[in-house]
C-alpha positions as CSV (number, residue, x, y, z in Angstrom):
1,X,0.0,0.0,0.0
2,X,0.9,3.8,-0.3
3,X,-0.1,6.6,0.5
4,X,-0.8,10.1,-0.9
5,X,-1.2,13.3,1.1
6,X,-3.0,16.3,-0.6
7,X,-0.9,19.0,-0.1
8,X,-1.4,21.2,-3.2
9,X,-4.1,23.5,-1.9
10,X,-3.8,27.4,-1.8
11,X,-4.8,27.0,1.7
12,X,-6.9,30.6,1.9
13,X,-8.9,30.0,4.3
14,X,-5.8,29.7,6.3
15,X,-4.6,33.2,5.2
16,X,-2.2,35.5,6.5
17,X,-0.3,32.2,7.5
18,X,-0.4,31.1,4.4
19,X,0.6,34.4,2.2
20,X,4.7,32.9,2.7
21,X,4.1,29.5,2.9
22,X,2.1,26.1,1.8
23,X,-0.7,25.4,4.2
24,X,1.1,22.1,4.4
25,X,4.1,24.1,6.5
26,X,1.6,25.9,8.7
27,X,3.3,25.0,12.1
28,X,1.7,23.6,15.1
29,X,3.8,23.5,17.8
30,X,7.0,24.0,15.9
31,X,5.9,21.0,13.6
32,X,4.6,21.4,10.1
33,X,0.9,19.8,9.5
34,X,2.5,18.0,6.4
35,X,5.2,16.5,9.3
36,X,2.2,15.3,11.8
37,X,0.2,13.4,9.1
38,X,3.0,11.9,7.2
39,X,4.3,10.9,10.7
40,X,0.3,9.4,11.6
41,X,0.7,7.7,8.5
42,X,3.8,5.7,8.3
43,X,3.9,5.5,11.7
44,X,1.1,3.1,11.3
45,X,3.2,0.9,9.7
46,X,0.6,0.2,6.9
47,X,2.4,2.0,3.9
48,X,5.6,1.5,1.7
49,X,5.8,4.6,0.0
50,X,4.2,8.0,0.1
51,X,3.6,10.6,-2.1
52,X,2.6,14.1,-1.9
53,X,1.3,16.8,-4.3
54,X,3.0,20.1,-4.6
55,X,1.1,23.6,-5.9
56,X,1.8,26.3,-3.9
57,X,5.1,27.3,-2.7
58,X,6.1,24.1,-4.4
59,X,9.6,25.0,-4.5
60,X,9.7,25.5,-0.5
61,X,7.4,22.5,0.0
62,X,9.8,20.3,-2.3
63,X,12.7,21.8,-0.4
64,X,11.2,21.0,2.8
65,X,10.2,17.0,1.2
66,X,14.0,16.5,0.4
67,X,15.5,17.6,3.3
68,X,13.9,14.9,5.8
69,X,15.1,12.0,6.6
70,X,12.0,9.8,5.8
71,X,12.1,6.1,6.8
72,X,10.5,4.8,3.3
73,X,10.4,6.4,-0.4
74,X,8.7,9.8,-0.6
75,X,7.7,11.0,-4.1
76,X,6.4,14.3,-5.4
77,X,3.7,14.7,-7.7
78,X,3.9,18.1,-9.7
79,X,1.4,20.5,-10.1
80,X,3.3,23.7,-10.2
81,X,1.8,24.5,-13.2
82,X,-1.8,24.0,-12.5
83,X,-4.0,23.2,-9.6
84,X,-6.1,19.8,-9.9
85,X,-8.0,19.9,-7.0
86,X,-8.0,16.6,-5.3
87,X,-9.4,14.4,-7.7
88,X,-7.3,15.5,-10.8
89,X,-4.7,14.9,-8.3
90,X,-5.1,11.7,-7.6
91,X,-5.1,11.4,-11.8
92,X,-2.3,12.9,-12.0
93,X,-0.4,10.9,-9.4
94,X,-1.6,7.5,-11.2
95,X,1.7,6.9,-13.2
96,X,3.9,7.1,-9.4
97,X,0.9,4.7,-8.0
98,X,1.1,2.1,-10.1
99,X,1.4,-1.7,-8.6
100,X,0.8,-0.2,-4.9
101,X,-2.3,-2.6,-5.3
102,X,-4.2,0.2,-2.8
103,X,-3.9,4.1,-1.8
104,X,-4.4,5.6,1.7
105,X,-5.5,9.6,0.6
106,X,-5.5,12.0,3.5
107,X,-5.5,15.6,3.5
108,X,-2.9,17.8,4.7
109,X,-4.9,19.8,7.0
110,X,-7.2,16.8,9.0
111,X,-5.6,15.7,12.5
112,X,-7.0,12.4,13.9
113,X,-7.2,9.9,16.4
114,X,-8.0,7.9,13.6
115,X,-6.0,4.1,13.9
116,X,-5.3,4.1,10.3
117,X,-4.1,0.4,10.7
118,X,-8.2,-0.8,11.8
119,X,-9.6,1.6,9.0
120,X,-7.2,-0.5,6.4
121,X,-8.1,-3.9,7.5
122,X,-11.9,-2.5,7.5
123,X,-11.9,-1.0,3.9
124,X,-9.9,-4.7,2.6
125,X,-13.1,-6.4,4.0
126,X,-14.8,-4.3,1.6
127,X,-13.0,-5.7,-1.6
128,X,-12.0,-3.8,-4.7
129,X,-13.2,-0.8,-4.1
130,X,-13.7,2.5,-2.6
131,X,-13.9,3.3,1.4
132,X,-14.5,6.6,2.6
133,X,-13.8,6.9,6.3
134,X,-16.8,8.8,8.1
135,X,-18.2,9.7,11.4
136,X,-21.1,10.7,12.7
137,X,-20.8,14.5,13.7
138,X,-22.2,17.9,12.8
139,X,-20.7,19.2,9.4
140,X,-21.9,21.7,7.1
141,X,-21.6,18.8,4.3
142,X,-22.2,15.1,4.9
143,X,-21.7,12.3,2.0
144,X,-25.4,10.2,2.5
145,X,-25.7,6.1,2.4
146,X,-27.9,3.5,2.1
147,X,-28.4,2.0,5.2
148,X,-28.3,-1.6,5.4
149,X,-25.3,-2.2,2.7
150,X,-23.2,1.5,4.1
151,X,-22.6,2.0,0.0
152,X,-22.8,5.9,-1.1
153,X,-25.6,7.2,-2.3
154,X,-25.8,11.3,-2.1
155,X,-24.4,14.0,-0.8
156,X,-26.3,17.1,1.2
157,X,-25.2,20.5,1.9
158,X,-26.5,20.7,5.3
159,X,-26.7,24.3,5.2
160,X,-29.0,24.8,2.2
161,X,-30.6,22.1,1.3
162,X,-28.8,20.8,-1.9
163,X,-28.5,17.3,-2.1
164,X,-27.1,14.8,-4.9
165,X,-28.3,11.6,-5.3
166,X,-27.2,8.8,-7.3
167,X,-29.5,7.1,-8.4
168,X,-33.4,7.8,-9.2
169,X,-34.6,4.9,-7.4
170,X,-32.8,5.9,-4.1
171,X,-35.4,6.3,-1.4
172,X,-34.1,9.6,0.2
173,X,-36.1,9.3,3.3
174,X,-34.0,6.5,4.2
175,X,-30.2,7.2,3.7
176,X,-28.0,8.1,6.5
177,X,-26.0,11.0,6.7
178,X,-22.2,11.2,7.9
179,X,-19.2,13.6,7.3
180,X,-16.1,13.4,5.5
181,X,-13.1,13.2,7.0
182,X,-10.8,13.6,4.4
183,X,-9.1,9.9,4.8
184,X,-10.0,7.4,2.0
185,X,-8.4,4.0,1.1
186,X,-8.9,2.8,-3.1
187,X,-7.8,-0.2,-4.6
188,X,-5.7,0.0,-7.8
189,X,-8.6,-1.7,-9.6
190,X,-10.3,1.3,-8.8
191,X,-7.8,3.6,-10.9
192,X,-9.1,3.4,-14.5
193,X,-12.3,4.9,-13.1
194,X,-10.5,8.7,-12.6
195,X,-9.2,8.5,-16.3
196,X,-12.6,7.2,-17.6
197,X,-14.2,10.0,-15.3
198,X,-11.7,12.7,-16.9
199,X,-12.9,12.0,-20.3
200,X,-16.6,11.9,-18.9
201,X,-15.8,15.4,-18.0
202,X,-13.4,16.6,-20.4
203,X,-10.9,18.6,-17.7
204,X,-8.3,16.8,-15.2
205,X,-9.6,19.2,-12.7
206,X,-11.9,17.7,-10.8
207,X,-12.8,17.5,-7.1
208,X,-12.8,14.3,-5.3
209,X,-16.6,14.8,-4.1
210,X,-18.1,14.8,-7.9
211,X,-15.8,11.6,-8.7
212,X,-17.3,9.7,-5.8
213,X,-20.5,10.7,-7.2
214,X,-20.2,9.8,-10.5
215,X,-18.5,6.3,-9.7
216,X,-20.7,5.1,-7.1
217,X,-23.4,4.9,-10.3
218,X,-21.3,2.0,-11.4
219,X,-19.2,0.1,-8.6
220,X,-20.4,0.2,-4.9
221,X,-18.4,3.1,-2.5
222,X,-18.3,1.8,0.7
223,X,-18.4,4.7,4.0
224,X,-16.7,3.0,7.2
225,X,-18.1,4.9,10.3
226,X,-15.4,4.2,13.0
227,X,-16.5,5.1,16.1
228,X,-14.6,7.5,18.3
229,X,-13.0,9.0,15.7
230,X,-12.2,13.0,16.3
231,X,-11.2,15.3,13.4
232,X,-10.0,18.5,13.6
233,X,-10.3,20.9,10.3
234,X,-7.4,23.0,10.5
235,X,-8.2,24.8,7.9
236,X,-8.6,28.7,9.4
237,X,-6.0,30.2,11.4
238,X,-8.5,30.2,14.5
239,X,-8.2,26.9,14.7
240,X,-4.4,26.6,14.9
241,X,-4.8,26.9,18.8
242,X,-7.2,24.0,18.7
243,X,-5.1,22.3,16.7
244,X,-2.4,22.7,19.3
245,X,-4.6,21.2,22.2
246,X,-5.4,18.4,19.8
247,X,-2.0,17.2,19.0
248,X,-1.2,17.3,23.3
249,X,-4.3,15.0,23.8
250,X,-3.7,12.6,21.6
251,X,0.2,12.7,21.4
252,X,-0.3,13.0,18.0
């Protein structure tokens, strides 16, 4: 298995910390986000290789990459030149994934309790797939699910209304709503989907969400609801402080 950390993101909802640097080397406690969850992650001791996507600042985020002393192989996926969004990332990425037989994705800016290891062995019950890791807490967006088989179904903006469903025989009334938390686990087999979803659309820029979407019309998404689970966002600079108590509680 490896793993790949979103890292590209303008990270403006972070601003002023992130006018001179990526939102991946926003410091908490003297440590870089992008340092805490590529720790979390091969600490688990589930991956053999990582990679991580570079937009802004990429020279000072590759910089940073190169100058560790990482305990497995650490590869950068360009996007200097353009920003994919997380989706078109994971496209692009495809040619540095190949035979890793499945991808962990996490986003820079999620800090967990989450035991990566238990989510892994839960989402290879779930075969060649898709598993989104979920929990049940308010969000202002929740991905929705059919409730006796857990496969994904919708998605709701909680704030206004809008939902997407997948399918027209989906009985809305009965799906169950969870949030995101930014980890995911695919199976290579699952690959071929982004570049048939890229000519569906006609752009390499897409978002992750609208993939899921699309895909779960043709192979079953699994959500894996893993209870106890706390996520922090830290994705405004208000919530750098919490961020701090967060990585003291759970020695992260």
């Amino acid at each position: 298995m490896k793993a790949m950390i979103f890292a590209a993101g303008l990270g403006t909802r972070l601003k002023p910390l992130t006018d001179t640097r990526p939102k991946a080397l926003v410091e908490i406690e003297g440590k870089p986000l992008l340092e805490y969850v590529a720790g979390k992650i091969i600490g688990s001791g589930i991956v053999d290789g990582l990679v991580v996507n570079v937009h802004s600042f990429s020279e000072m985020l590759r910089e940073w990459i190169e100058s560790r002393d990482w305990a497995l192989p650490v590869q950068i996926s360009d996007e200097a030149e353009r920003l994919l969004d997380t989706g078109g990332a994971v496209l692009r990425a495809l040619p540095l994934l190949k035979g890793c037989g499945t991808l962990l994705l996490h986003n820079v800016d999620i800090l967990s309790n989450a035991d990566l290891r238990e989510f892994a062995s839960l989402a290879a019950q779930k075969g060649k797939s898709a598993s989104l890791m979920v929990s049940d807490r308010k969000s202002s967006r929740s991905f929705l699910f059919e409730p006796d088989t857990f496969t994904l179904a919708g998605w709701r903006n909680n704030n206004t209304g809008e939902e997407i469903i997948v399918r027209e025989d989906i009985k809305r009334d009965r799906l169950v709503s969870r949030a995101f938390t930014g980890i995911h686990i695919i199976s290579e087999e699952f690959f071929p989907l982004f570049c048939e979803y890229r000519n569906y659309v006609n752009n390499e820029v897409f978002g992750i969400r609208d993939f899921y979407l699309w895909a779960a019309y043709r192979c079953p998404i699994y959500g894996i609801d893993m209870e106890g689970v706390e996520i922090l966002d830290v994705g405004k600079p208000e919530a750098v402080n919490s961020a701090s108590a967060f990585v003291r509680k759970y020695s992260i």
